[in-house]
Backbone bond lengths (Angstrom), bond angles and torsions (degrees), N, CA, C in turn:
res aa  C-N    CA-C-N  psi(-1)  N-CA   C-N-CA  omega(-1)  CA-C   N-CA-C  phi
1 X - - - 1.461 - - 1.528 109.92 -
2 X 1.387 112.71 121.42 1.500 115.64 173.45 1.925 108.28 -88.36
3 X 1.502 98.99 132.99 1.612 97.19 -168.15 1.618 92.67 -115.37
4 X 1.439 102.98 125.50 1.636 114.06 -161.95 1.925 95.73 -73.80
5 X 0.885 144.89 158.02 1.493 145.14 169.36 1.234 107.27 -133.04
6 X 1.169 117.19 117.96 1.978 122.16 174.86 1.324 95.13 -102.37
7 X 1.710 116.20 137.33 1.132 148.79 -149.16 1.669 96.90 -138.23
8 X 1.337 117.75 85.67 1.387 113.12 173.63 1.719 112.26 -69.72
9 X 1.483 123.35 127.44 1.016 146.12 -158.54 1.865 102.60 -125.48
10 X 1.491 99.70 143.84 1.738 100.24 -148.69 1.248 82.80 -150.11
11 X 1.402 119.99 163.53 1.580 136.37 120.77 1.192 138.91 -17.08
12 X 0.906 162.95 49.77 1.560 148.17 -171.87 1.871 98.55 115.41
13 X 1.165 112.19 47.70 1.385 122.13 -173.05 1.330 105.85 -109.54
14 X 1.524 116.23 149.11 1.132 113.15 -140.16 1.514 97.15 -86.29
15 X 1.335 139.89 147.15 1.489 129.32 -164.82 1.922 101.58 -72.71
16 X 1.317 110.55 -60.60 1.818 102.20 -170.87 1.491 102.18 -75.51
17 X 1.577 126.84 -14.13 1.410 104.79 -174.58 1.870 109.23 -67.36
18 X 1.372 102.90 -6.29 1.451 134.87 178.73 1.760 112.58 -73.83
19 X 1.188 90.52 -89.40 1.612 113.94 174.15 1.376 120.48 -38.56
20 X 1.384 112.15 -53.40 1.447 125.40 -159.10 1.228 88.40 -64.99
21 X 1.701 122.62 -94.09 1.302 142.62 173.49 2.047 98.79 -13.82
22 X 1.099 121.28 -52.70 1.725 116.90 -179.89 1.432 98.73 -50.63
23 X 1.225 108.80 -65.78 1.534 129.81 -153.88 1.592 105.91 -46.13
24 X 1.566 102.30 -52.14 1.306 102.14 171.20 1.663 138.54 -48.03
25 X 1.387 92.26 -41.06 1.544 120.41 173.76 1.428 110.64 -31.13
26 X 1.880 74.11 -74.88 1.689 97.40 -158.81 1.807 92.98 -71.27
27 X 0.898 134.56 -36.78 1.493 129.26 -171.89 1.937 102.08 -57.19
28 X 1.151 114.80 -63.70 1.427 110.77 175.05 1.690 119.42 -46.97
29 X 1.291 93.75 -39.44 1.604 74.14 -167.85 1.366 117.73 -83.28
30 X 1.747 113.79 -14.89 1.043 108.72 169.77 1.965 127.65 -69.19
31 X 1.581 84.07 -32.70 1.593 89.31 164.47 1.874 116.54 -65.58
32 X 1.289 115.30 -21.17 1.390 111.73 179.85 1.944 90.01 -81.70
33 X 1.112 112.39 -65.12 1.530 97.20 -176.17 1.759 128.38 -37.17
34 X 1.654 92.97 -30.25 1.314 90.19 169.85 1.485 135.00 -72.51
35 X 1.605 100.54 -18.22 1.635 116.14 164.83 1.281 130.41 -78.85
36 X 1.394 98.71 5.37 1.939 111.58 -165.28 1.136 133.48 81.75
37 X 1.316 84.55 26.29 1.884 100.21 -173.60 1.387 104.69 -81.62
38 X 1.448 117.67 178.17 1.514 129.67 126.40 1.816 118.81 -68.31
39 X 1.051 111.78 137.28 1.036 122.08 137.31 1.433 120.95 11.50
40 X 1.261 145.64 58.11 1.528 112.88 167.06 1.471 150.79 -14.12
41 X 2.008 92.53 -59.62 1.274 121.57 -169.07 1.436 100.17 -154.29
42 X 1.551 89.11 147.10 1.716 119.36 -170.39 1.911 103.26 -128.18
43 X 1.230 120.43 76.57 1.235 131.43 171.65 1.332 127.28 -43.93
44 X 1.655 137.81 111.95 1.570 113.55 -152.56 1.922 100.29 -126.22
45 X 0.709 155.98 172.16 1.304 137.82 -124.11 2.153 85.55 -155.60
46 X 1.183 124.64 66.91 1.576 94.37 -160.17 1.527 100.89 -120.57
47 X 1.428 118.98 131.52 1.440 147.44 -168.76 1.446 107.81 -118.76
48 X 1.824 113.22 151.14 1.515 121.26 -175.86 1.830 114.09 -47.85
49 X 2.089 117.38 -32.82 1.057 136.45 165.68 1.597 112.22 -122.34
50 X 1.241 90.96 -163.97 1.168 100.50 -178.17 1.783 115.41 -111.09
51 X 1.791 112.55 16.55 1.010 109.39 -157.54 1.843 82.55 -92.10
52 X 1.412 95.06 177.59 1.832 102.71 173.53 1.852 108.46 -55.66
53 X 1.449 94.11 161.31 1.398 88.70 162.70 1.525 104.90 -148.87
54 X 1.516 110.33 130.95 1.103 136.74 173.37 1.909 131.71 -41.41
55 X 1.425 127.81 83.20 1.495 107.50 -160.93 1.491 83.81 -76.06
56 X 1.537 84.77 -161.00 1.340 123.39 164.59 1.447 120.29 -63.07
57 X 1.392 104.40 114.21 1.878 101.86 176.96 1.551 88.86 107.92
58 X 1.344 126.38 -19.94 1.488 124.19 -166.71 1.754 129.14 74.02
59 X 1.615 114.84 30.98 1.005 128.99 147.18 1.232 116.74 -50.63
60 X 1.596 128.54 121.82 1.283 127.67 160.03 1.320 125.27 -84.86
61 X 1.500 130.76 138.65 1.517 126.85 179.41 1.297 100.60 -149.06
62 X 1.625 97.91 133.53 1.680 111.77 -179.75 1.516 101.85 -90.18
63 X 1.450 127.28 134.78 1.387 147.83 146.16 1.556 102.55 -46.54
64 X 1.381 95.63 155.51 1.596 110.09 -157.81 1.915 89.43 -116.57
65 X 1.202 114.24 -23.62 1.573 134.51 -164.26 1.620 106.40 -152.95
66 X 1.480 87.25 167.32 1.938 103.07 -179.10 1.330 100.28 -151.05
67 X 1.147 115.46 177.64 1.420 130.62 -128.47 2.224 94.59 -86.08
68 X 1.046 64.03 3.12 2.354 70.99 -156.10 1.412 81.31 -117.55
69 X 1.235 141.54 -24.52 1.819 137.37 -143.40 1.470 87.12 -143.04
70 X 1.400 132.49 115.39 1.516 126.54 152.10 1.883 90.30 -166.19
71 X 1.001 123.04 175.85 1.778 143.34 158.64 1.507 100.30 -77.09
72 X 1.411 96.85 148.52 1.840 102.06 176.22 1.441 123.67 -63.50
73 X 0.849 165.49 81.13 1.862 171.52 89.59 1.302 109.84 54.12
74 X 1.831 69.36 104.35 2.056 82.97 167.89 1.459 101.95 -81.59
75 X 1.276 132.94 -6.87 1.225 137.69 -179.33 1.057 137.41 -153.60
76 X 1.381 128.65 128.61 1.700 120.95 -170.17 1.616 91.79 -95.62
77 X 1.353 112.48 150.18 1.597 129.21 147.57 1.835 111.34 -134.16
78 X 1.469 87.56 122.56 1.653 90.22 176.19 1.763 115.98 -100.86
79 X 1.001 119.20 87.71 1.568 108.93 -160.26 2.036 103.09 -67.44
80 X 1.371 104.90 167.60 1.276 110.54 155.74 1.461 151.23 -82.36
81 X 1.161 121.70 -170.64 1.547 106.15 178.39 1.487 99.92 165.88
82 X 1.801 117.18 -138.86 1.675 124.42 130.29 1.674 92.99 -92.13
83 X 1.607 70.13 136.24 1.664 100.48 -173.54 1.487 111.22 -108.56
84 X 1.456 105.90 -20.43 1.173 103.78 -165.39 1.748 139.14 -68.96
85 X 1.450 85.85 -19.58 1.999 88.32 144.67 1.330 142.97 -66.10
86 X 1.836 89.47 -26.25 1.885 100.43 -178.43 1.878 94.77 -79.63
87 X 1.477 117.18 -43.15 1.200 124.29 -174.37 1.777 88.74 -45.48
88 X 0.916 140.01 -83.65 1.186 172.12 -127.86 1.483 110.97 -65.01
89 X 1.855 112.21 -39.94 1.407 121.74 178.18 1.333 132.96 -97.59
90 X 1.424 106.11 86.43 1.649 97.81 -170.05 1.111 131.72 -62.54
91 X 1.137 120.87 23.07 1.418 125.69 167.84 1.638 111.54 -96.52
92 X 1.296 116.82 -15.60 1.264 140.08 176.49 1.586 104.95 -97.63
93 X 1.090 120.39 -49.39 1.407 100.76 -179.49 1.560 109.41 -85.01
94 X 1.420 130.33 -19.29 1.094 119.80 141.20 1.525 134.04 -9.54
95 X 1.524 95.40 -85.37 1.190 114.37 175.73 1.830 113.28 -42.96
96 X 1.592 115.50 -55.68 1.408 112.24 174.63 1.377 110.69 -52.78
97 X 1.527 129.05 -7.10 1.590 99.42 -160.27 1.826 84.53 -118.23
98 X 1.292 119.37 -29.23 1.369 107.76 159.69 2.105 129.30 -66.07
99 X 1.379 94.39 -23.33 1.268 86.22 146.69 1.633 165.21 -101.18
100 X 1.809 77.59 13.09 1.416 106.51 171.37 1.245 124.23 -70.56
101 X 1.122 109.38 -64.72 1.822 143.71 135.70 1.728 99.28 8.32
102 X 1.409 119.85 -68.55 1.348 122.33 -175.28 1.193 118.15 -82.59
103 X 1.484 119.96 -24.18 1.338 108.72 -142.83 1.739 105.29 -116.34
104 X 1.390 122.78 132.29 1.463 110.26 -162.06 1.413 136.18 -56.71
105 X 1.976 121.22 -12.56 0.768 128.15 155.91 1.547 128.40 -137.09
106 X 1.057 146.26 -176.05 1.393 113.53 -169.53 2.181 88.58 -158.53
107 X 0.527 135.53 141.76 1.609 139.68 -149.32 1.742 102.87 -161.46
108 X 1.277 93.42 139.34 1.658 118.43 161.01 0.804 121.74 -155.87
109 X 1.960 113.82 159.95 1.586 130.91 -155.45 1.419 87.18 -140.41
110 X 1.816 93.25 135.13 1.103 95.50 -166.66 1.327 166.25 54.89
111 X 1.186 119.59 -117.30 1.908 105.57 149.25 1.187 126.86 -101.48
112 X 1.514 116.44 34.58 1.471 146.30 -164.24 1.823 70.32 -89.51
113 X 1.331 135.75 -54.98 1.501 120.75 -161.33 1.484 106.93 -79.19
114 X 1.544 121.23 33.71 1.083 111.09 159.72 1.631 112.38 -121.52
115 X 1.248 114.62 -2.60 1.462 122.82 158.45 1.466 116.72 -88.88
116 X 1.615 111.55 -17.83 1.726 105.32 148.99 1.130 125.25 -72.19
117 X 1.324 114.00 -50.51 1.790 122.09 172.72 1.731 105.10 -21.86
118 X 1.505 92.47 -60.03 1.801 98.04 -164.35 1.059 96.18 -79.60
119 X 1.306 150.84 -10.97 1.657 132.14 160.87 1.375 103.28 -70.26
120 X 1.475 124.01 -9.34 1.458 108.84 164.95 1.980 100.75 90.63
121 X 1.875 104.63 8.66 1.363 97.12 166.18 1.563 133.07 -81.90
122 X 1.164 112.62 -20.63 1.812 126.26 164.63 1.071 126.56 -48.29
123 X 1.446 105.35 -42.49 1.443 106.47 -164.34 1.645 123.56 -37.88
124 X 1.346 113.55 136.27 1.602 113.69 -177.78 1.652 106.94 74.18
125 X 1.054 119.66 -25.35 1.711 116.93 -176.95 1.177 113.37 -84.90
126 X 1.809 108.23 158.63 1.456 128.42 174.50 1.744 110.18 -91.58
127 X 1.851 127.20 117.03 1.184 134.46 -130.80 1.213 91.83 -147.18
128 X 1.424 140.04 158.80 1.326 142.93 151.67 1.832 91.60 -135.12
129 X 1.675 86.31 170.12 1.386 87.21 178.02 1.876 72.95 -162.14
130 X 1.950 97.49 177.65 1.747 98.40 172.50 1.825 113.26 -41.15
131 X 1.224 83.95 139.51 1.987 99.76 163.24 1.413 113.00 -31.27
132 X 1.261 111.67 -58.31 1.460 126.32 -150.44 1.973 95.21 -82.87
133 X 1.087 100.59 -5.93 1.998 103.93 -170.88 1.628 90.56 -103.75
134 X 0.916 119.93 -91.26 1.670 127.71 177.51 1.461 113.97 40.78
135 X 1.423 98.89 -62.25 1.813 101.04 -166.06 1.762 90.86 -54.36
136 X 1.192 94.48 -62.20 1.953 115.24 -174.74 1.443 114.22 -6.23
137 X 1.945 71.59 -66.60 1.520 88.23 -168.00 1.845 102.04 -58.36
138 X 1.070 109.96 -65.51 1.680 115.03 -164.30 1.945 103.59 -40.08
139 X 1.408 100.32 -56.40 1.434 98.70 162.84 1.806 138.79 -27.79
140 X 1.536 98.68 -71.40 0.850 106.58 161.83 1.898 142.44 -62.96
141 X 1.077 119.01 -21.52 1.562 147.95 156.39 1.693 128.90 -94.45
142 X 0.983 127.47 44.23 1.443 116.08 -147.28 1.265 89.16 -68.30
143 X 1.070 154.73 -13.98 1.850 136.62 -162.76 1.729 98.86 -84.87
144 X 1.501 121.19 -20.77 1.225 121.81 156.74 1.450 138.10 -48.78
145 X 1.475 125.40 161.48 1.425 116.51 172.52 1.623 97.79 -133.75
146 X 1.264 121.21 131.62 1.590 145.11 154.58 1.073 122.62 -64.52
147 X 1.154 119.20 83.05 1.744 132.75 173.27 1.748 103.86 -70.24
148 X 1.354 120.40 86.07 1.439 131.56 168.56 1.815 108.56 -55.40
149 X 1.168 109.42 163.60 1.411 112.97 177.20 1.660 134.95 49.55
150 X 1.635 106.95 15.40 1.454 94.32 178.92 1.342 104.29 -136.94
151 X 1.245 142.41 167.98 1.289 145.06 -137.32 1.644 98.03 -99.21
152 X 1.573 111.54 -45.95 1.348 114.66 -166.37 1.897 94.29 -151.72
153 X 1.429 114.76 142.47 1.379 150.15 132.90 1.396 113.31 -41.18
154 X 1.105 131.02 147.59 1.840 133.23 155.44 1.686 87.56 -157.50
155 X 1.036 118.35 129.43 1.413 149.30 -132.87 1.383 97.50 -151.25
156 X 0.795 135.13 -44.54 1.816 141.25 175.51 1.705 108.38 138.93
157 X 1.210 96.66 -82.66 1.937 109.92 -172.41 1.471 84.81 -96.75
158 X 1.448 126.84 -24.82 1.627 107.87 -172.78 1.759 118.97 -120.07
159 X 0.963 135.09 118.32 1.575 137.69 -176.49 1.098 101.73 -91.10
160 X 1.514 120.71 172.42 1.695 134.81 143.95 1.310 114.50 -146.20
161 X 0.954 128.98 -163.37 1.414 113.51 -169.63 1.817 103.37 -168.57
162 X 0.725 112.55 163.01 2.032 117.37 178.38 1.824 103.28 -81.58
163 X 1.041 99.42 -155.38 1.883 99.82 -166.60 1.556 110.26 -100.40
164 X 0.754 92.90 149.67 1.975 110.69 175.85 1.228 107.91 55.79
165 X 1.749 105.15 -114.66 1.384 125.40 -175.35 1.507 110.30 -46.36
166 X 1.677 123.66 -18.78 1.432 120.86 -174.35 1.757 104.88 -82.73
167 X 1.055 113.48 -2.37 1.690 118.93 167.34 1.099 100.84 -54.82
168 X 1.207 125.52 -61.50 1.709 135.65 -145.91 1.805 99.11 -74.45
169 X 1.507 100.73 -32.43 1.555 103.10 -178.81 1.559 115.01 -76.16
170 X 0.981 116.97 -33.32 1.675 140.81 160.36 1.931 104.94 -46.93
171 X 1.360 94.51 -54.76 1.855 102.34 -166.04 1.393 91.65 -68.85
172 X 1.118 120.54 -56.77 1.741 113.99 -179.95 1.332 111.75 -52.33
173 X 1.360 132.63 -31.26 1.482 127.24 -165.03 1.648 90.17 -72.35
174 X 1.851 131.90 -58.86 0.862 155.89 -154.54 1.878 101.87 -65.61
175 X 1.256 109.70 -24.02 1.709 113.59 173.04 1.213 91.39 -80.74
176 X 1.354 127.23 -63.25 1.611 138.76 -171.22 1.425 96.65 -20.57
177 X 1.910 111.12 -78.06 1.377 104.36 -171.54 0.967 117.07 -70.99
178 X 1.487 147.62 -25.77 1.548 152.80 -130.47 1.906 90.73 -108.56
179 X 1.151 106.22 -33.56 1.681 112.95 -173.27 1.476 123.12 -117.66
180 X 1.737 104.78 -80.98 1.348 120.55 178.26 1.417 120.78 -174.41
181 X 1.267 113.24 129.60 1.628 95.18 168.31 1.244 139.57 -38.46
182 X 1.442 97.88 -25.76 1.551 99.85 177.64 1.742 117.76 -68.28
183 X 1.207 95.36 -51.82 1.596 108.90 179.16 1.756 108.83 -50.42
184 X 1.437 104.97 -41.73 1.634 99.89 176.04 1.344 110.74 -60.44
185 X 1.098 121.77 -35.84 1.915 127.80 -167.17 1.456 91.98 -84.18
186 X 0.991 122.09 -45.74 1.990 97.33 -177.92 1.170 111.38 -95.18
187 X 1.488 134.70 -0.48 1.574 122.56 138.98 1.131 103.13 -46.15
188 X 1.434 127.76 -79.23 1.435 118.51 -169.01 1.086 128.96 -22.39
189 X 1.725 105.89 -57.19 1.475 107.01 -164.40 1.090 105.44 -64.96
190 X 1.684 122.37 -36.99 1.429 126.95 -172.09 1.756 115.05 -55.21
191 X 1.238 88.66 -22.34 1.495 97.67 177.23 1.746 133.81 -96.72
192 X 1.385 91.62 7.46 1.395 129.53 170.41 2.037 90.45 59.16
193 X 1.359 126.58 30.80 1.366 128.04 -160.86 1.576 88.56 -117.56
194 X 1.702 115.65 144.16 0.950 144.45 -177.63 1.703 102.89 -90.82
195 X 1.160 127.91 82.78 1.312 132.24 167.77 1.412 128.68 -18.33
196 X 1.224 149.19 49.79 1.452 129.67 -160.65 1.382 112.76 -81.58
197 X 1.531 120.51 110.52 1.091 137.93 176.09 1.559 121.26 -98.39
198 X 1.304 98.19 52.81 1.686 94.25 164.59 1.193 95.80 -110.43
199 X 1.226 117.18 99.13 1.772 138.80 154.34 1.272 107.06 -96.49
200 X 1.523 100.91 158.45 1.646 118.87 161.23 1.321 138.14 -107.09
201 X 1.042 134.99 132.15 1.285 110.12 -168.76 1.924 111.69 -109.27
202 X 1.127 99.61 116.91 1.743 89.80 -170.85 1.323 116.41 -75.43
């Protein structure tokens, strides 16, 4: 079974909370294709248009889909960045909280869990997001809880994860369940990346 993943893509988004989380994707499944598999995962790139969007540092990346135009989602990922326009557009956070609703798991990097927060997906749950956001977050959400010190959340249908490079530790946890342990450990290696698996599980 190939599990489609929509990758909301922004402005001022953080470049590896991007990359990493892709990289992983596409790295597993090609190692499953190389075993005779299917496909695991089909990574989908989806933005408000279809015009480029600008990260951080000024990397450009074209969306593959838009908000009206994408395949149905076995998975949400909300990456980080400044969020605070995506926070900001309810037609966008809309969209994240109706596609939560469908889709079997729903994940964020970084301050990607503050454009869940405002879809109103946190509520009552144990969440991390970057170090340096935390207070924010708790501030801004109080029905939330701030899990300090661990790389990634698993929440059940909902994850979050700490900043940047802790995406990639999140995406491996997310093959783990979605596939196999095995497949997460030789992504890794394939990725010459040191796994840090201090997650929580709420």
């Amino acid at each position: 079974m190939t599990r489609t993943v929509g990758i909301l893509i922004f402005d001022d988004i953080e470049v590896l909370d991007l990359g990493g989380p892709f990289e992983v994707l596409s790295v597993a499944s090609r190692l499953a294709v190389r075993d005779g598999e299917e496909a695991p995962f089909m990574p989908v790139l989806i933005a408000r248009n279809l015009q480029s969007v600008s990260a951080r540092g000024g990397l450009r990346v074209l969306p593959q889909g838009t908000l009206e135009m994408h395949p149905p989602l076995d998975v949400l990922l909300v990456p980080g960045g400044v969020v605070d326009a995506v926070q900001g557009d309810p037609e966008v956070v809309a969209w994240v909280r109706a596609q939560a609703a469908r889709a079997e798991l729903t994940a964020s990097i970084c301050t990607g869990a503050f454009v869940l927060a405002q879809a109103g997906l946190l509520d009552g749950r144990r969440v991390t997001t970057h170090w340096e956001d935390q207070a924010d977050l708790a501030r801004q959400f109080p029905t939330l809880t701030v899990v300090p010190g661990v790389s990634w959340v698993d929440g059940g249908d909902v994850l979050t994860s700490g900043g940047i490079s802790a995406g990639i530790d999140l995406t491996l946890h997310l093959v783990e369940r979605l596939h196999s342990r095995g497949l997460a450990e030789r992504t890794a290696r394939q990725m010459e990346y040191r796994w840090n698996e201090n997650g929580a599980v709420a």
